[in-house]
C-alpha positions in Angstrom: 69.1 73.3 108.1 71.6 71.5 105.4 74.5 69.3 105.9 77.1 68.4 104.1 79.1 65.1 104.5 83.2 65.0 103.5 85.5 62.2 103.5 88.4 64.7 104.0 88.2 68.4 104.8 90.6 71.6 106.2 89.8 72.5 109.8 91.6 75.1 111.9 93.8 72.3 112.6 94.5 71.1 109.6 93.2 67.8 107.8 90.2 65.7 109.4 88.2 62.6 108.1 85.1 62.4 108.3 83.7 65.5 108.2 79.8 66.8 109.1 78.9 70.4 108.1 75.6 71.9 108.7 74.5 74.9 107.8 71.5 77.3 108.5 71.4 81.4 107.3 74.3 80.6 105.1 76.8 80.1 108.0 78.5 77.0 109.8 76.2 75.8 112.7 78.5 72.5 113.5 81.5 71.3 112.1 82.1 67.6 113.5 85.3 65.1 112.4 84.6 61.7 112.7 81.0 61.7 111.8 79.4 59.6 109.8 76.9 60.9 107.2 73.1 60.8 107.8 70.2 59.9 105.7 70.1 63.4 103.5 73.6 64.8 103.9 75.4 66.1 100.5 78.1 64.1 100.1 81.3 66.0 98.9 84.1 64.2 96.7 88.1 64.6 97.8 89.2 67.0 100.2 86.6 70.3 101.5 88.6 73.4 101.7 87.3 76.8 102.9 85.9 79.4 100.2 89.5 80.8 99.1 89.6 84.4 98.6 90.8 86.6 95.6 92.4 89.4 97.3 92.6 91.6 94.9 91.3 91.6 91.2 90.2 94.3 88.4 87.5 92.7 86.3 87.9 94.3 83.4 91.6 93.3 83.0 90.3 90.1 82.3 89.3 90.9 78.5 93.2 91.4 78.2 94.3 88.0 78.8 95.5 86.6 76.0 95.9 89.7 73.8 99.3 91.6 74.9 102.1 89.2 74.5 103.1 90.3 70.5 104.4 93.8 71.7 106.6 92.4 74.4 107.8 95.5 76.3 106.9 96.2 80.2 104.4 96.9 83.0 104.4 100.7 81.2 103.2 99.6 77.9 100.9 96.9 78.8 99.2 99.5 80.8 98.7 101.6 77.2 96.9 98.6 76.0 95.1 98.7 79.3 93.9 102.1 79.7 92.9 101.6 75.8 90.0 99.3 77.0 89.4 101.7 80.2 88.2 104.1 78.0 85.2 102.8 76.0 83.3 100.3 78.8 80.3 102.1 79.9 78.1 100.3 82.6 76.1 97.6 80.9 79.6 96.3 79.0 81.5 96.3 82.5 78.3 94.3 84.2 78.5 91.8 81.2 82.2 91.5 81.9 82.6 91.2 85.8 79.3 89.2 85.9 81.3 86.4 83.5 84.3 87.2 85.2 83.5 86.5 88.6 81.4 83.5 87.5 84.7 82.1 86.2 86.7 82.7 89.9 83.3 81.0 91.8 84.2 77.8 89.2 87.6 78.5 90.5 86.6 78.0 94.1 86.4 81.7 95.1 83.8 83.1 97.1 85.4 86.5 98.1 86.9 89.2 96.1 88.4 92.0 96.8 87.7 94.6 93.6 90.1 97.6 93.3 87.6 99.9 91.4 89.0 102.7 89.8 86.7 102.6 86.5 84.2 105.6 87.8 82.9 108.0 85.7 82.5 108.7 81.9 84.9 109.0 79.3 86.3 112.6 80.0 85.8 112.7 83.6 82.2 113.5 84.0 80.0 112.3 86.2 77.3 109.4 85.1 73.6 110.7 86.7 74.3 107.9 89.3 77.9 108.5 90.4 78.6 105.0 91.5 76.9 103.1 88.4 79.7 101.2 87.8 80.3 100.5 91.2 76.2 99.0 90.9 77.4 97.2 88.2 79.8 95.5 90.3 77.5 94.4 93.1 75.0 93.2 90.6 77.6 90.8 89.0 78.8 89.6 92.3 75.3 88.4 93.2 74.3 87.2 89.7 77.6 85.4 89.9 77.1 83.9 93.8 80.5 85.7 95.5 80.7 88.7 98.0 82.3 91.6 96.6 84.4 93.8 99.0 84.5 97.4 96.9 88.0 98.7 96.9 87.1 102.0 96.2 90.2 103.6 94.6 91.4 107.1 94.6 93.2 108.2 91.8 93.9 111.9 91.5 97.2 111.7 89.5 98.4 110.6 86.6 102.2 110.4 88.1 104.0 112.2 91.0 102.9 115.5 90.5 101.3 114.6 86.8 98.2 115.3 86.1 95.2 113.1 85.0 95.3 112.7 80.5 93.1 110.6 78.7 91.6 107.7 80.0 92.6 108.0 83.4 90.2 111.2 83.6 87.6 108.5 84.0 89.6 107.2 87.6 89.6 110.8 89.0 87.8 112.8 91.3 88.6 115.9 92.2 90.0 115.5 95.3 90.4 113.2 98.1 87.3 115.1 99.8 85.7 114.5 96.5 86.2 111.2 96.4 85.2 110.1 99.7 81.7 111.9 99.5 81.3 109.7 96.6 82.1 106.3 98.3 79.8 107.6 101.4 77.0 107.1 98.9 77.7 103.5 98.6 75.9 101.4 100.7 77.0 97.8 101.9 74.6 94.6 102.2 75.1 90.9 102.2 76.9 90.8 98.8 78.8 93.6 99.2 81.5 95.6 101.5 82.5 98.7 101.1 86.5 99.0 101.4 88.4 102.0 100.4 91.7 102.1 98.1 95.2 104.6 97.6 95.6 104.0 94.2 99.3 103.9 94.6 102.0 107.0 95.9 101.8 107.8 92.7 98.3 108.7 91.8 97.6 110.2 95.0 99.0 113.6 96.5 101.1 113.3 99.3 98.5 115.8 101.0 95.4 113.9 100.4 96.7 110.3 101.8 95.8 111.5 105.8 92.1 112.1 104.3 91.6 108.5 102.6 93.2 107.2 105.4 91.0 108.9 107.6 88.1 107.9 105.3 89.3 104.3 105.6 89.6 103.7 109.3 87.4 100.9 110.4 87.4 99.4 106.8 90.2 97.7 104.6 92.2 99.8 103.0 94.4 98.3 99.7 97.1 99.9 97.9 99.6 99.1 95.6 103.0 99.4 96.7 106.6 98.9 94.9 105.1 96.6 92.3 107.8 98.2 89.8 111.2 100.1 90.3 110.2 103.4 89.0 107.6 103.8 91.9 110.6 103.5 94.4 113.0 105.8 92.2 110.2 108.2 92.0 109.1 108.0 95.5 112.8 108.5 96.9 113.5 110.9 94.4 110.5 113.2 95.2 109.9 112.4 98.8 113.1 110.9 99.7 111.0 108.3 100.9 110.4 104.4 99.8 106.4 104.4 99.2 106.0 102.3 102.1 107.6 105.1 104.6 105.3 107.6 102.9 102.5 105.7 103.4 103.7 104.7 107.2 104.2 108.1 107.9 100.5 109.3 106.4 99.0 107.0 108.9 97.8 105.0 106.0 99.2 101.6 107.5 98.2 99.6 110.1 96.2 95.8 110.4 93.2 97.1 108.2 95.9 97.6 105.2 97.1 95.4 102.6 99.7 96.2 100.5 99.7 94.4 97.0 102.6 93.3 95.4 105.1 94.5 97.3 108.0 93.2 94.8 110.8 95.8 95.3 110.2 96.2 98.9 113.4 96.5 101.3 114.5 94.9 104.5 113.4 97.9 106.1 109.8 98.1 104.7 109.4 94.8 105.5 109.7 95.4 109.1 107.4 98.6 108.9 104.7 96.5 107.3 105.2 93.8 109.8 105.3 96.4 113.1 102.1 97.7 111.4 100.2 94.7 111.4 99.9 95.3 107.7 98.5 92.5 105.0 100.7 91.9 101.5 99.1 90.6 98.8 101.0 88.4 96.6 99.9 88.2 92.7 102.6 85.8 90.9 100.7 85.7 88.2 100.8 89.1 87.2 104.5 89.4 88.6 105.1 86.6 86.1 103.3 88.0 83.0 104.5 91.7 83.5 108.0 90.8 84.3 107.9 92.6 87.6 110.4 90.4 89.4 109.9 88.1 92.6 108.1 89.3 96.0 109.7 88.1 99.0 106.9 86.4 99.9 108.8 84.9 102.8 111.1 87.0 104.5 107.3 89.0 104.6 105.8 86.0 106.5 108.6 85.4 108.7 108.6 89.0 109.8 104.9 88.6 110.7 103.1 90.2 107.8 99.3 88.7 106.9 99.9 87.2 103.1 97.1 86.8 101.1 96.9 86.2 97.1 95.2 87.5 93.9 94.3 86.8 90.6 94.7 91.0 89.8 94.8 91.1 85.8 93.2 87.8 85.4 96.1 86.3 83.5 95.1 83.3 85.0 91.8 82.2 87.2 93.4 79.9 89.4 93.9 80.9 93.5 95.1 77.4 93.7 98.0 78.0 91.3 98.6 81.5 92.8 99.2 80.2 96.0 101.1 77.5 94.7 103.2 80.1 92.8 104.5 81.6 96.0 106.1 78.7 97.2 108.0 78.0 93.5 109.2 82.2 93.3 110.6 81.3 96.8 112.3 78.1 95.8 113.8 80.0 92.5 114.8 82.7 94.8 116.6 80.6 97.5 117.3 78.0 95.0 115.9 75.5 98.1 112.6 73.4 98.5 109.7 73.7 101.0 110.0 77.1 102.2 106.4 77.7 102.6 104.1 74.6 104.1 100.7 73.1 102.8 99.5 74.8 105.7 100.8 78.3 104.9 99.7 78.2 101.6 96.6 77.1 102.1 96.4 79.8 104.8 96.7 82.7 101.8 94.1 81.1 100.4 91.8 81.1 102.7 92.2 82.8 106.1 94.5 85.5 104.8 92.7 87.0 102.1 89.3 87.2 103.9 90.8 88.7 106.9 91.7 91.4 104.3 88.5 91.9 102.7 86.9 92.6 106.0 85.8 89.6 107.3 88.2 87.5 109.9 85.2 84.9 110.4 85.9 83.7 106.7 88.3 81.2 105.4 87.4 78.8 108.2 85.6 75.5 108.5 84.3 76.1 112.3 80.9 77.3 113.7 80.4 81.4 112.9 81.8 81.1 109.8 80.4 81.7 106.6 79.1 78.7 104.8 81.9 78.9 101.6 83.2 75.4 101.1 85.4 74.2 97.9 85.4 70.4 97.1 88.6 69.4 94.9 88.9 66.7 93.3 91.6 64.4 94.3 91.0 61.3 91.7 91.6 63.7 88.7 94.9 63.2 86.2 96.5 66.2 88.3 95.6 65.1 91.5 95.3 61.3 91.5 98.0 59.9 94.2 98.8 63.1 96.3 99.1 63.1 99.3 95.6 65.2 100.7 97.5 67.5 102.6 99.5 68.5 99.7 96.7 68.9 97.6 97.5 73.0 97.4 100.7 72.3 95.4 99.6 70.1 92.5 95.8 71.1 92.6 94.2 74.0 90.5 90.8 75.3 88.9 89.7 72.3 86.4 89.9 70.1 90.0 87.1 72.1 91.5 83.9 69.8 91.8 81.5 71.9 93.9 81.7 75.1 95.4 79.1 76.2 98.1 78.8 80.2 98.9 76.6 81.3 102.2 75.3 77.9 102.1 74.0 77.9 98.3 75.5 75.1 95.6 77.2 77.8 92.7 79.4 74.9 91.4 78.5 71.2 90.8 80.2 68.5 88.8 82.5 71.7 87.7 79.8 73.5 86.2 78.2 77.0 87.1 74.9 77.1 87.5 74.9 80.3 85.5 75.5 77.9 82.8 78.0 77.7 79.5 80.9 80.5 81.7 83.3 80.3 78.9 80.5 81.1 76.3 79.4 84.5 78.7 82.9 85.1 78.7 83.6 85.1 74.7 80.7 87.0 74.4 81.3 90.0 77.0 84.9 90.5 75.6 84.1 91.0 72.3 81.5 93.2 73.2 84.1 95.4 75.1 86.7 95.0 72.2 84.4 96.2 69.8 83.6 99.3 71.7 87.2 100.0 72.2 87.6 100.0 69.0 
């Protein structure tokens, strides 16, 4: 058994003092305010929050950062820069890459991600000898890296309503939705990782095929990304004369195991079908922000009764803390009003949100059952010096992290991965994959 000793942490009720965790099999035995430490107890600096969760990422986007803003332009023409890396990583580059880039989210306090993989097969479309290699190579950088992984498996059939695949999305396809779930049957879970499924978007998926993956999905999560941009909806009504949330509702493709990302252009109406579904949103300001994709009502979606989450998605940014903290400010611009999400909410998409979406609703908890994930931040830093603790969400971010604990294992101490130099493995796997590409 382990324990860990906080001055501050986040229980189900909110802040405590005083705070005794122990730990055996890498989950909470006893959580106990008003303890004082014993001889052997970790001691853990500023406030203990839950392990947050990145609801929804693609690693590889993270070798764009910082390489798309001289061409300007839109979501559409990012994505040409995008789908230009897509089509040279093979396996060993796209380990390199998530293994460095989900070392940087553990330093970032994360110890769940959600991973909507669509990167499959070879350049052209065919197969690799082990179908799911790159799906290995995902699970292998999530345990080198000290995270769970929850595999959103991601169909993607079409390249556009009624378009076929070109180019580098041939490597996203399979042949069919029947295709693609054999495929994903082959994948087996274990402690690192879970094995979720994905709809691409109305898009890239026939109307037809959305019953099977929804089918295929029942008793897992199911992610899908929904009105991020305006042409989805124009296309959707103009083909199906349907928003992409009604299509999706009426595919039997929502319900509490979904979660919808983005969700930017969605209307009054879709709100309350996602809500009476019991459906999850995921909320990526980041991206929104960097693509110009416009403001997600994050909370006429929580009023109604959706499950908000948040994630890092194109990696603009490695910061769950500022994500979060990002949903509040797009509301305040919005409304042009203050506090229109609490501490508590926020730190709720942070934690308990997210892992309820990734399959777990024991995670994002400090209590007994729940996995041992704890994030110490800092609150004696030049960010954070002064707050008020249970504020700490909106002034907080990445470079406060001291220590960061996964199933009961120190990843993070002092700030640093125990993988060593992160932003050196970092460098090093992006230039790798930029030199392929070109």
């Amino acid at each position: 058994m382990t324990a860990y000793w906080a001055a501050l942490a986040w229980l189900p009720d909110g802040l405590a003092a005083d705070v005794r965790l122990t730990v055996a099999e890498g989950r909470l035995t006893a959580v106990t305010a008003g303890s004082r430490p014993q001889p052997g107890d970790h001691r853990l600096p500023g406030v203990v929050l839950p392990g947050f969760a990145n609801t929804h990422s693609h690693a590889f986007h993270r070798a764009l950062r910082g390489r798309t803003h001289d061409r300007g332009g839109t979501f559409w023409t990012w994505r040409d820069q995008m789908y230009a890396l897509a089509a040279t990583l093979t396996p060993d580059t796209y380990l390199d890459l998530a293994r460095a880039t989900y070392a940087e989210m553990v330093l970032a306090g994360v110890s769940a991600v959600g991973e909507f993989h669509y990167l499959h097969h070879a350049p052209g479309g065919t197969s690799y000898d082990d179908p799911n290699v790159m799906a290995e190579a995902l699970r292998t950088a999530a345990r080198d890296a000290g995270l769970r992984v929850t595999l959103l498996d991601t169909a993607y059939l079409t390249g556009g309503i009624d378009a076929p695949l070109e180019g580098p999305q041939l490597r996203f396809g399979d042949h069919d939705a029947d295709a693609w779930a054999a495929r994903v049957a082959a994948i087996r879970p274990d402690d690192t990782l879970t094995v979720g499924a994905a709809i691409h978007s109305v898009r890239a998926v026939p109307l037809d095929d959305l019953p099977t993956i929804a089918a295929h999905a029942t008793g897992r999560p199911l992610h899908v990304h929904l009105s991020e941009q305006r042409l989805e909806n124009a296309q959707a009504l103009g083909t199906f004369g349907a928003t992409p949330t009604q299509v999706l509702a009426d595919a039997g493709a929502l319900g509490p195991a979904t979660t919808a990302v983005h969700a930017v252009h969605v209307t009054p109406d879709d709100i309350a079908t996602l809500a009476s579904a019991r459906s999850g949103v995921c909320l990526c300001p980041s991206t929104e922000q960097d693509l110009g994709d416009g403001l997600a009502p994050g909370a006429a979606l929580h009023a109604a009764g959706a499950r908000l989450s948040v994630g890092g998605d194109q990696h603009v940014r490695t910061d769950l803390l500022a994500e979060a903290r990002s949903v509040e400010l797009h509301e305040r611009l919005a409304a042009e009003t203050r506090g229109v999400l609490s501490p508590a909410t926020l730190t709720a998409l942070l934690t308990t949100g997210g892992h309820t979406s990734l399959g777990d609703p024991t995670g994002g908890r400090l209590a007994p059952g729940a996995p041992a994930d704890l994030v110490a931040v800092r609150t004696d830093t030049p960010r954070t010096a002064g707050a008020d603790p249970g504020q700490l969400v909106l002034v907080a971010g990445s470079a406060d992290v001291d220590t960061v604990v996964v199933g009961g294992v120190v990843r993070v101490e002092a700030g640093r991965h125990v993988l060593g130099d992160v932003g050196a493995m970092l460098g090093a796997a992006i230039r790798a994959a930029w030199e392929e590409a070109r």
